[in-house]
Structure formats: C-alpha cells, structure tokens
C-alpha positions, -999 to +999 in steps of 0.1 A: +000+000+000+016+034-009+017+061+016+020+099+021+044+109+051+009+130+059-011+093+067+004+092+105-030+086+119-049+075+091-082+069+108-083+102+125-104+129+109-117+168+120-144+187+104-176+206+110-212+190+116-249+198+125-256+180+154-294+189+152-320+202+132-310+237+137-285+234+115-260+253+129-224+236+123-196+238+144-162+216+149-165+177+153-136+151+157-145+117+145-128+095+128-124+075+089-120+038+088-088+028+074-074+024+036-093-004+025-073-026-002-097-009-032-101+025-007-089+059-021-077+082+007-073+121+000-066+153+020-099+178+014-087+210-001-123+222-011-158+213-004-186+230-019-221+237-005-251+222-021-284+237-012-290+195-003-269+203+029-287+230+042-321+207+038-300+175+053-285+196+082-320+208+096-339+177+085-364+187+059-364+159+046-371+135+076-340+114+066-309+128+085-286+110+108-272+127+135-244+139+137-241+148+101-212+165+083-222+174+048-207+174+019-206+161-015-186+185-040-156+171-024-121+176-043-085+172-035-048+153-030-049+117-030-024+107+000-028+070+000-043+044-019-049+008-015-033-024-028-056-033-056-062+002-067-053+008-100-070+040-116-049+068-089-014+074-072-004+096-043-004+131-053-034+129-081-060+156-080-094+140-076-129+142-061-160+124-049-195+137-054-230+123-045-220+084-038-196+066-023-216+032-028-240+008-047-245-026-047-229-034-077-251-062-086-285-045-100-296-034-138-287+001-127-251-010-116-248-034-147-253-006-165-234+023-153-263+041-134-252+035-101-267+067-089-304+049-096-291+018-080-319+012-047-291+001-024-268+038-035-251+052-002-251+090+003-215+107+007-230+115+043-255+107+067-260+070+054-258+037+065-222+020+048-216-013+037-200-017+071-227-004+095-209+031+102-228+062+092-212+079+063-195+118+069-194+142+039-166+169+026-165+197+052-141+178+064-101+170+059-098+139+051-118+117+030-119+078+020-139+062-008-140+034-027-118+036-063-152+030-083-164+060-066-138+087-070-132+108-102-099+122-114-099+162-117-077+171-149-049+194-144-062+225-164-093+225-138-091+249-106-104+228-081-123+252-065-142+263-093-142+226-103-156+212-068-193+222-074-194+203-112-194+172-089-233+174-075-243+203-101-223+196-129-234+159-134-268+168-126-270+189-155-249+171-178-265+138-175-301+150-187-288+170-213-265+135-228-294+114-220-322+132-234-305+138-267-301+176-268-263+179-274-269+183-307-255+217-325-285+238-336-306+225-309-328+251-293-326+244-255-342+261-225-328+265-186-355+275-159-337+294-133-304+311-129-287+297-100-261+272-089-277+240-114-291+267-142-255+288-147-236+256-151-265+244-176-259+271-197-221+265-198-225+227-207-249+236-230-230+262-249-202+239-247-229+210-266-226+239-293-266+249-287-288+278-288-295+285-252-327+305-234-327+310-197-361+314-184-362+330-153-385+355-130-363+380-125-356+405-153-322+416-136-306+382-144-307+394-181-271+412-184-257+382-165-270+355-182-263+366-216-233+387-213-218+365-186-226+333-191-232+332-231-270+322-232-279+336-264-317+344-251-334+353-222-373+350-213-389+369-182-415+345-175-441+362-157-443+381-191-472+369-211-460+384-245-425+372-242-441+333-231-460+337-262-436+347-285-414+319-279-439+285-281-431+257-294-397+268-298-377+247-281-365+209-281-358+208-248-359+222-216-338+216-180-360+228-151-337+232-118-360+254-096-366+238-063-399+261-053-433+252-065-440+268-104-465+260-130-450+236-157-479+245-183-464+275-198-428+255-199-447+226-217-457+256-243-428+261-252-415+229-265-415+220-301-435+184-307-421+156-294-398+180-269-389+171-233-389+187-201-364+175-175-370+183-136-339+182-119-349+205-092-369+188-062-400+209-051-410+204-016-450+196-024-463+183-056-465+200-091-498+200-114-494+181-148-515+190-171-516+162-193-535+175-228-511+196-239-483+163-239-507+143-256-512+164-284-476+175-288-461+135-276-444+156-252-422+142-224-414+151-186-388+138-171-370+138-141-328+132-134-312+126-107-268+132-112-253+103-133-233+072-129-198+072-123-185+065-159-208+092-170-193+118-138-157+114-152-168+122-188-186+152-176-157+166-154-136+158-188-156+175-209-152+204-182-118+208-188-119+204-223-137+233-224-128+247-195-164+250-179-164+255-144-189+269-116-191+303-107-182+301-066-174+325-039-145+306-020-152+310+021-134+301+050-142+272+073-157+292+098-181+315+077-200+282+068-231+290+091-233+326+070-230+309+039-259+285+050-280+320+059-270+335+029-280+301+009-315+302+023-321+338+010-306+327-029-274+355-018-249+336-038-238+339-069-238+311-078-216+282-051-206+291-020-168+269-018-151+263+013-116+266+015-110+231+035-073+230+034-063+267+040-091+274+069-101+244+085-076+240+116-075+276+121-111+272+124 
C-alpha cells in the first residue's frame, strides 16, 4: 500500500457538523476507517455547498442521521491508496460527489447508473456497507472506494471545479441522455442559480442555442453577457411566453420552489422534453393535454453514474467550464448557510477546506 508521510493517523479525521436540526455547524472530531485494499484516501482541499446540505443539516427531509457532516462537492490530493487500486497514485487531483456506494449487482449498476441503484449510499448521513454512518466533505480527510472517485484534470481549478461534482453531473447527465447535445438545438434552462448557470455553460459547450427562463428580469445582463446564453425569457411576461412556443426541443428545469409547468410545456416543439432536476418540496400540477397532443415528455434526473461523472468533469476541462463560486473560509460556513437560504450567492458558496479548516 503506498503512503504519504501525511497518513500518521490515518483513521483520525476533524471537520464541521450539524448535530441537530437547527442546523448550525460547528467543529467535530471523528474519525475515517482505514485504507481499505480498493479504498482511495485524500486530503480535502475544497468542499462545496449544495443547497441538499442546508435541507440534510435541519432535517427537511425527515432522513438525517445525527451527527451529520455534509458534503458532497468534495475535491482534492490523493495521500494514500490501496493495494488493488489501479486508476490513482499519491499526489493525483481527484474528487468524490454524490455516492460513495451501490450494490454493484442490480440493472442500474450493470449498467453504469449506479446513482439509480436502490441500495446507493449517500456521501453523508447513510448507512455504509459496514454499519458506520457515512460523513461528507467539510471535512479534511476523505476515503472512498476507487469505483467511486473521479480524477480532476490538471487545467481544472479545483475550486471552481468542486461544485461540477453534484451540479455539474446533474445537468450534464439529462442533457446527454435526453439527446439535446446536438448543435443547432434550441434548448431552455428554468432558473439562474447554482444547477441553471452551469446548464448554460455545458450547454453552450454542446454547441446549442440556449434560453434562460427565469422571474427576475435583472438576471438578463448576466446571463447573456456573462454566461453566453444567447436568449433570455422573463416568465411572468405573457408576450415574451407567447412569442417563444413551441420553440424549443428541450428544456432543464432546476427550480426547487413550487411553479407551473404548463407555460414551460408551451414552449417545446412536438415531441420535446422537459427534464426536472430541481426537487419541489410539495407536488406540481401536470397538465396532461397539452403532452398528448404534442407526444411531449417530462422527465426527471437525478446526477449520473460514475463512468458518465468522469466524462462530464472531462468534458469540463476540455472546455474549460467550471462553476461560478465565492471561496469561504471554514468558519463562515453557518453565514454561507443563511445566505444560501435567502438565494445571496452567486452562484456556489466553496469552502476553502485545506487553507481554513484547523485555524477554524
């Protein structure tokens, strides 16, 4: 097994977790089993913040396990790796994102979509193969297993790169899936945050038209002169709605608060799909006329498998897309969680694990 001269208590770890549902995080010791023989160890350099954490640190959802230290836009130095690990070496530059399990048996697994596997284990606050409850990025040290770690390639800041790991892939994986890569393709991006900016840069990168559709009229100069969508639709304005049906092949929805889908549905050509990859906290209304007499699809996503992860953060560097992210220390990460809550980033908060996190 190769070592770092860093490993000198390898199961030792220190980071920052909620402890209940108020959320608020503050230092926690705990520790990291030790390099398993297919097991990836690296020292966290950055870790972003997914709007997932701030649900999974107060319990909105009804499924955390306390204590929990989130996490899952997790990137940095590999320091040891196990005996039958083949894929990294001491000193690469990787990351790990939603997973860090499956069971490796199913269609899903078979197939590359171990993110859809029923037996997929959360970064954090889930039950691992071995009984232990799983800890996430805000943290400085992390192990995973090979499968489940990608490699981060060189041209790629790794702060800017950390967030492509949960909203990259999430965005990506629709767009590949669904089929609207192709050049000339006419796509649309509901909302202007932390999923929708990185949308429109793999999407632009795809070589298509882009519209962002968004409420606020103020995101106009930003998304087209900043982030190179080519249109831009207020849509709480009728005119511009109705100018723009059946316009579209396809469209990737990632607002989280409740909206109406018919006027999104309106503006897909025949035969065009509309991808949820935000997660609403109470059920939407389908109207189902308007898909039956276009043969119109909607769709939900949910990240991507592993193979699929490592071609997206490729394709990143290839043409050099990464996330927009205002880099924070260790200790401002109860702020940043405030700030989240009110939309007051633009568009990833990032924290600077490996700079701030002892001094914190």
């Amino acid at each position: 097994m190769a070592k770092s001269a860093e490993q000198e208590h390898p199961t030792k770890a220190f980071g920052w977790a909620a402890t209940d549902t108020s959320g608020v995080l503050s230092p926690f010791k705990f520790s990291r089993r030790e390099t398993g023989e297919k097991d990836v160890r690296f020292k966290v350099l950055y870790c972003g913040i997914c709007h997932s954490d701030l649900h999974m640190a107060k319990n909105d959802w009804g499924t955390s396990t306390y204590p929990i230290v989130p996490g899952h836009e997790i990137v940095g130095i590999v320091t040891e790796v196990g005996s039958k690990v083949g894929k990294f070496k001491v000193g690469d530059r990787v990351g790990v994102g939603f997973m860090v399990g499956a069971c490796h048996s199913c269609d899903s697994c078979d197939n590359d979509l171990e993110n859809y596997c029923p037996k997929m284990v959360f970064t954090y606050s889930a039950p691992y193969h071995d009984g232990t409850t799983t800890y996430g990025g805000y943290s400085d040290v992390m192990v995973a297993e090979e499968r489940y770690v990608v490699r981060i390639p060189d041209n790629l800041p790794l702060d800017a790169g950390a967030p492509l790991l949960c909203a990259g892939i999430t965005v990506y994986s629709p767009l590949q899936h669904f089929g609207l890569t192709k050049p000339g393709m006419h796509i649309g991006v509901v909302g202007l945050g932390g999923l929708g900016h990185v949308a429109v840069k793999f999407a632009k990168g795809f070589g298509v038209k882009v519209t962002v559709i968004s409420t606020s009229p103020s995101k106009k100069k930003e998304a087209i002169e900043h982030l190179g969508a080519d249109y831009f639709l207020v849509s709480r304005e009728p005119d511009q709605m109705q100018a723009a049906m059946g316009t579209m092949d396809g469209i990737i929805d990632t607002v989280s608060a409740v909206h109406p889908l018919l006027p999104l549905i309106g503006l897909l050509k025949s035969q065009g799909k509309l991808v949820m990859v935000g997660a609403p906290n109470r059920p939407l209304e389908l109207p189902v006329f308007p898909l039956i007499m276009g043969r119109k699809v909607v769709a939900g996503s949910c990240i991507g498998g592993m193979k699929e992860t490592q071609e997206m953060i490729d394709f990143a560097g290839k043409h050099n897309i990464t996330a927009d992210v205002e880099v924070i220390p260790m200790d401002y990460v109860n702020t940043a969680m405030e700030r989240l809550e009110k939309a007051d980033v633009r568009y990833r908060f990032v924290i600077d694990i490996g700079n701030t996190l002892k001094s914190a």
